[in-house]
N, C-alpha and C positions, 0 to 999 in steps of 0.2 A: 242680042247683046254682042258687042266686040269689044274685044282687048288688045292693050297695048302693054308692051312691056318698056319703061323707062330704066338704063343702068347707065351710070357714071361711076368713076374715081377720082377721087383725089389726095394728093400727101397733105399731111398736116404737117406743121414741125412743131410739134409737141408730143409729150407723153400720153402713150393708149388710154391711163388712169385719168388725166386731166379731160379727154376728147370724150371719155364714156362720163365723167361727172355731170358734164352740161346737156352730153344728148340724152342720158335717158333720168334729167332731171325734169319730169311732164308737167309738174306744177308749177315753173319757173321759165317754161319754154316761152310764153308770153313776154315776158320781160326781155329774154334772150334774141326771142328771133319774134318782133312784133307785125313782120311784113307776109308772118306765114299763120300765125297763132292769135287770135284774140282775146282766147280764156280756155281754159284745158281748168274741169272737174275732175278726178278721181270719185267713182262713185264707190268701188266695189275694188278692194286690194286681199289678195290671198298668195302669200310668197312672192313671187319675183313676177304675179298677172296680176295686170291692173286692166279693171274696163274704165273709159273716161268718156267724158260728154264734152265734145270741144268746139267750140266757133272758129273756124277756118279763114282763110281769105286764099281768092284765086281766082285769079283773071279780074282784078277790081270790084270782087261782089264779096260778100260772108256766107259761109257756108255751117248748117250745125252737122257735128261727123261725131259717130259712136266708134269708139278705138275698144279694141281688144288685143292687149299688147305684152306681149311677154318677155322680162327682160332678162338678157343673155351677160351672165356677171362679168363683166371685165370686156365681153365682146359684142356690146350692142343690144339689138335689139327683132322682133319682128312684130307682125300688128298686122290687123285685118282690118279695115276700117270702112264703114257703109257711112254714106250720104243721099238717106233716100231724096231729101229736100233738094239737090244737086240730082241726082238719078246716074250716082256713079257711087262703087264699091272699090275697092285696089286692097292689095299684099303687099305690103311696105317692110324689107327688109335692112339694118344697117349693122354692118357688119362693121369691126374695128382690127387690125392685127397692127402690130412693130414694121415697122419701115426704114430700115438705119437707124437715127435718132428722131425719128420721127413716128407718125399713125397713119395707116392707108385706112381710110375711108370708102366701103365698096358700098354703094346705095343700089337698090333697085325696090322699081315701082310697081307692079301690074294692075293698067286702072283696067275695070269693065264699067263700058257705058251703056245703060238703058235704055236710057229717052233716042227714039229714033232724029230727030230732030237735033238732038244737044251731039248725035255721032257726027255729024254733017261739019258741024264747025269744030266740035274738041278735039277729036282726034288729028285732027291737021295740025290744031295751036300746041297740044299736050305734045306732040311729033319735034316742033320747032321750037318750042320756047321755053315749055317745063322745066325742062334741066337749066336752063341757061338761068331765070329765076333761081332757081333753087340752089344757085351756086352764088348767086348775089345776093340771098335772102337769108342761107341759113352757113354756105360755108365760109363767105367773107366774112360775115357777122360773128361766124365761130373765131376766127381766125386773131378779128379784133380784141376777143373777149377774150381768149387766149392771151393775150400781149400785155393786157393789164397787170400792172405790180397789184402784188397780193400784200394786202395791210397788215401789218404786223397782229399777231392776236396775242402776246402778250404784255402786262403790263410794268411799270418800275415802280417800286414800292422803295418810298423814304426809309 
């Protein structure tokens, strides 16, 4: 088995409260970020851990991944996630703090890959291009979703 450790940052300009609604909203990630998520289950929720059964995408293929994820109120999240059908597991933590007026985003990844075969090419591509993805897939996308006017929710009565 070999591991890789993935960490990036980056500033949001938005509120910690807004940046944590979307990230560790798991049943909605699909909608949100469609280039990373194809369907996120919840099977099994007890407080702030949820296990889920999710369809992935990476590197142009679907992947199904069992998440065990436990979310950190106001400040993220972290998550163990196996994909034996893939032959890689990873420690996915997201961290949220205040930044000025803004939200630092501290991500890290640690995959371990299995398959002797699949180390040969992942680790070089996961090395080069992971994050670079992952910042086109879930934090621009954040960013967009962010920017949207929120609909008024209430109503005028005659």
């Amino acid at each position: 088995m070999k591991q890789i450790t993935l960490h990036k940052q980056w500033i949001i300009d938005a509120p910690v409260a807004a940046v944590f609604g979307i990230m560790t909203d798991f049943e909605r990630m699909p909608a949100h970020f469609p280039k990373v998520a194809e369907s996120i289950n919840v099977v099994h929720r007890e407080g702030n851990r949820l296990e889920m059964d999710a369809i992935v995408k990476s590197f142009g293929k679907r992947y199904r991944v069992r998440m065990k994820t436990e979310i950190l109120p106001g400040k993220g999240f972290v998550s163990d996630n196996d994909s034996y059908e893939f032959g890689t597991s990873g420690h996915e933590e997201l961290v949220l703090a205040e930044h000025g007026s803004g939200t630092m985003i501290d991500y890290t990844y640690q995959v371990s890959v299995y398959k002797k075969l699949l180390r040969i090419f992942a680790l070089p591509l996961l090395r080069i291009y992971a994050m670079r993805f992952w910042e086109k897939a879930v934090i621009d996308r954040l960013k967009e979703i962010l920017k949207k006017p929120i609909a008024p929710t209430c109503s005028i009565q005659k």
